[in-house]
C-alpha positions as CSV (number, residue, x, y, z in Angstrom):
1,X,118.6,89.5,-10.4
2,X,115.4,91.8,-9.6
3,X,112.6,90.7,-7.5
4,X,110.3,93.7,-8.5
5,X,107.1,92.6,-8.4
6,X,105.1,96.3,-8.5
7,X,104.3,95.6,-12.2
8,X,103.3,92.0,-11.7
9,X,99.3,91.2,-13.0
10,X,96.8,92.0,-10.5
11,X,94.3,89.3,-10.1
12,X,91.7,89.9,-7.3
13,X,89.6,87.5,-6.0
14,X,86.2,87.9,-7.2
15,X,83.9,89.8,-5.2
16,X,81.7,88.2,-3.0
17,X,79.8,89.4,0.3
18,X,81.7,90.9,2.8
19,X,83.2,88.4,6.0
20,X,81.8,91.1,8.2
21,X,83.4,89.7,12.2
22,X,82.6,92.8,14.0
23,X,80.0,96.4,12.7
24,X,78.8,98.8,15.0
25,X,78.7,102.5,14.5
26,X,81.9,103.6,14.9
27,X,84.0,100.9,13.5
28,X,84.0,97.4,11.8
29,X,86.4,94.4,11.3
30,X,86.2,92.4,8.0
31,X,88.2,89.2,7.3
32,X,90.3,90.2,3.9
33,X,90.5,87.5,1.8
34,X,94.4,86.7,0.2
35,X,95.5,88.1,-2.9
36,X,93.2,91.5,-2.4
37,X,95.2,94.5,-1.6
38,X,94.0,96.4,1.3
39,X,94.0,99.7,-0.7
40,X,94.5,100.8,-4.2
41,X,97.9,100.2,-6.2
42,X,98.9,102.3,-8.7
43,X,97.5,102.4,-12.1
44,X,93.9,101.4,-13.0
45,X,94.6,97.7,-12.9
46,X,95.2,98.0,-9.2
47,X,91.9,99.7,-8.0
48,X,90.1,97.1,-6.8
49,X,90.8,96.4,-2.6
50,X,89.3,96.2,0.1
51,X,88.8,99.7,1.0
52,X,86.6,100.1,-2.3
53,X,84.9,96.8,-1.6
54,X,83.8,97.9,2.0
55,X,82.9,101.3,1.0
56,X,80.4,100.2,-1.7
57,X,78.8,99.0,1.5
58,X,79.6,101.2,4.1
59,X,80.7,104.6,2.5
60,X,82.1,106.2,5.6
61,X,84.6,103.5,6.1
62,X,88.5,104.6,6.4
63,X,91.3,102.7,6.5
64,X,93.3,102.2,10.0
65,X,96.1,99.5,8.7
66,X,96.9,97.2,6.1
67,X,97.8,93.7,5.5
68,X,100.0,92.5,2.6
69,X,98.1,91.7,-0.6
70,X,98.5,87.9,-0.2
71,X,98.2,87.4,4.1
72,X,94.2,86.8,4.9
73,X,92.7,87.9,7.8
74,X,91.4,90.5,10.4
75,X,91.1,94.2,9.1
76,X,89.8,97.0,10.6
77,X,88.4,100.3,9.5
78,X,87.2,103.3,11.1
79,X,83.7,105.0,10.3
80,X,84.7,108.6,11.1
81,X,87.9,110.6,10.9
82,X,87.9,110.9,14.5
83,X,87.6,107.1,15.0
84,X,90.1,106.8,12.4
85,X,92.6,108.8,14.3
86,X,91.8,107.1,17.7
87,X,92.7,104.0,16.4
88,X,95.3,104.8,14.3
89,X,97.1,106.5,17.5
90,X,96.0,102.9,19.0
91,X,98.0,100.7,16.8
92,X,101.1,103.6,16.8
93,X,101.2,103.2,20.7
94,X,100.6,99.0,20.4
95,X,97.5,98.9,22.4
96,X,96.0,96.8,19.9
97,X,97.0,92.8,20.2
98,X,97.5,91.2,16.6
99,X,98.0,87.8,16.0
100,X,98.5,85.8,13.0
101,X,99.2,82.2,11.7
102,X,101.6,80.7,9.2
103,X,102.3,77.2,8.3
104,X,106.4,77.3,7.6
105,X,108.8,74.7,6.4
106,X,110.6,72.8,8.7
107,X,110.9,72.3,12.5
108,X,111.4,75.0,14.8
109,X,113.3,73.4,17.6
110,X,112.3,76.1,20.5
111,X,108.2,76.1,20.8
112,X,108.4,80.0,22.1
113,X,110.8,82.5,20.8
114,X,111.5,86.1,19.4
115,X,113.4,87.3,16.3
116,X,114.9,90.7,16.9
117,X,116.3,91.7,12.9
118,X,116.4,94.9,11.8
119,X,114.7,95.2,8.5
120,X,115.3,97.9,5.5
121,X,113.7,98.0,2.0
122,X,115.9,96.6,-0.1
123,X,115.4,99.5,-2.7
124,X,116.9,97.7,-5.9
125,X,114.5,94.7,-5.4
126,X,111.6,96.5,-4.1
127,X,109.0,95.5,-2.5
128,X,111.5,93.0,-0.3
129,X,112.7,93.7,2.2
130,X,115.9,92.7,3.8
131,X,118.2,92.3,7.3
132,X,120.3,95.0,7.8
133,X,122.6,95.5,10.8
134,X,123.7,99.0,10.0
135,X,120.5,100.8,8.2
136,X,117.7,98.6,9.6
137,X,114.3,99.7,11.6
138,X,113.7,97.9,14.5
139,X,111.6,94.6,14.5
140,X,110.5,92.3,16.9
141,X,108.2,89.3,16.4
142,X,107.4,86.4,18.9
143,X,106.2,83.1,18.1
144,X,104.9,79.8,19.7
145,X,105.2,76.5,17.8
146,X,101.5,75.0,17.9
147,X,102.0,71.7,16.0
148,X,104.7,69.6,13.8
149,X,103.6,67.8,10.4
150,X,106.2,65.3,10.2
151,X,104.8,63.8,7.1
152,X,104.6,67.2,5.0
153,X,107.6,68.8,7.5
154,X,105.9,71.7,8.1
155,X,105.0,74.0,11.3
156,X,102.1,75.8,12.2
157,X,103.4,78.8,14.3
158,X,101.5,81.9,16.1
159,X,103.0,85.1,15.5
160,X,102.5,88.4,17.4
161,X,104.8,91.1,15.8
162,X,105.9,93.7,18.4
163,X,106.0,96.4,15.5
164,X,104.4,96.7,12.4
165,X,107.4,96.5,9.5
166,X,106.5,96.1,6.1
167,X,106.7,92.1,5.5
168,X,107.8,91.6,8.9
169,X,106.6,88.1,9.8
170,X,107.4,87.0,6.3
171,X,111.4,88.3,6.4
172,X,111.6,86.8,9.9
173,X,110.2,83.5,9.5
174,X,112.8,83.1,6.4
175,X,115.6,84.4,8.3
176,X,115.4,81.6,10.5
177,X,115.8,78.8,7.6
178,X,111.8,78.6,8.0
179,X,110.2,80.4,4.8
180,X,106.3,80.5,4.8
181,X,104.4,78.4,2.6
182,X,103.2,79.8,-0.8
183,X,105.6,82.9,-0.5
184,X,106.2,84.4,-3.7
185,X,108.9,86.9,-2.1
186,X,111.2,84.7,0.1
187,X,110.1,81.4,0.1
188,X,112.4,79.2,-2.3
189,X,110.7,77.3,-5.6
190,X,109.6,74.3,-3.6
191,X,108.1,76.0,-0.6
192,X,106.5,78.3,-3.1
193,X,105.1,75.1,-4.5
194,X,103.7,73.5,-1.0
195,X,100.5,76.1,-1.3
196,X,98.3,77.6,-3.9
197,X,99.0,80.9,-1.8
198,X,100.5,82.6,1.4
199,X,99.9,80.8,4.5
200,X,99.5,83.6,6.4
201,X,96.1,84.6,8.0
202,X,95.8,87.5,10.3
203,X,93.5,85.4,13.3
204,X,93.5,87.8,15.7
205,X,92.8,91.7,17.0
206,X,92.2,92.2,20.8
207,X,92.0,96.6,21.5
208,X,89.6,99.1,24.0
209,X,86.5,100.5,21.8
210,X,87.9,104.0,22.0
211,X,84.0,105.2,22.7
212,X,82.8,102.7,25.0
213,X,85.8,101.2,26.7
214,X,84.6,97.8,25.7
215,X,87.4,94.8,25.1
216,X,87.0,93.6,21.5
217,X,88.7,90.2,21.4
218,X,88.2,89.3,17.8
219,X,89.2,86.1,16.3
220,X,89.3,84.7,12.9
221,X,90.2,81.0,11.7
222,X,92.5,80.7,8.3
223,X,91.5,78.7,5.9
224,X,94.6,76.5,5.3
């Protein structure tokens, strides 16, 4: 059975005024809402992200990394090509701290721990991705437990991936036996169910201004 999802309707959020956490010359951080793509898909349908949306604003605004179409949270964008490179080269040497929160089924018994998978595309089914012992790429995510819902069984966990796989935190979580709520990729049908979306919110992005020095500590709250 496929999972391809790359022809699946597009349905943005409406547009509404940026969530602008941090502007200055050289750089901003918006929050991206879930279910907007970070930059355009293919086809016409899949133009609208929030790239476009922040360069009807700010025009000189360049994208530095991405978060999947359905995780919320902490984005940031360059206002040069030189500022762009800086921080890309940041994030490629992890001098940037990310964080993020899901809310996952079940009850993670150890409140601190890494999952160290491997992780490939797995091509017939793309975009999933899968574990893969042989072919895989690196991954490494920590996490901390921050609070059990015994009535809904669920867990709220911090996440702080180590590198930057595509669906990372998502394939993890799931590998454990603890899919995140509202995921259309991995979850099962009733997790799916438990939320009108991914619970997934990028809350956090700590790096050195590359022109001042400065140490931005940005922090976002999800919604869920």
């Amino acid at each position: 059975m496929s999972h391809t999802v790359s022809h699946a309707p597009y349905y943005p959020p409406p547009p509404t005024a940026l969530d602008i956490v941090y502007l200055d010359h050289a750089l901003l951080v918006v929050n991206k809402p879930s279910g907007l793509l970070s930059v355009p898909g293919r086809g016409d349908s899949k133009q609208d992200c929030l790239a476009l949306r922040v360069q009807q604003e700010f025009p000189d605004a360049l994208i530095v990394h991405r978060l999947d179409m359905e995780t919320s949270g902490l984005m940031l964008l360059a206002r040069s090509k030189d500022m762009q490179r800086n921080l890309s080269r940041a994030f490629a040497r992890r001098e940037v701290e990310k964080r993020y929160l899901a809310e996952v089924t079940g009850s993670l018994e150890a409140g601190t721990g890494s999952i160290d998978l491997p992780l490939i595309c797995d091509w017939p089914n793309r975009p999933r991705q899968i574990v893969d012992h042989g072919r895989g790429k690196p991954s490494l995510t920590h996490y901390r437990v921050i609070g059990y819902d015994p009535h809904r069984d669920t867990c709220r966990v911090e996440l702080i991936p180590a590198t930057g796989r595509t669906h990372q935190l998502r394939v993890h979580l799931q590998s454990l036996g603890h899919p995140i709520l509202g995921d259309a990729l991995y979850a099962d049908e009733t997790t799916r169910g438990m939320a009108d979306r991914l619970f997934l919110h990028a809350t956090r992005l700590a790096f050195s201004h590359p022109l001042t020095g400065e140490q931005l500590d940005l922090e976002s709250k999800p919604a869920f």
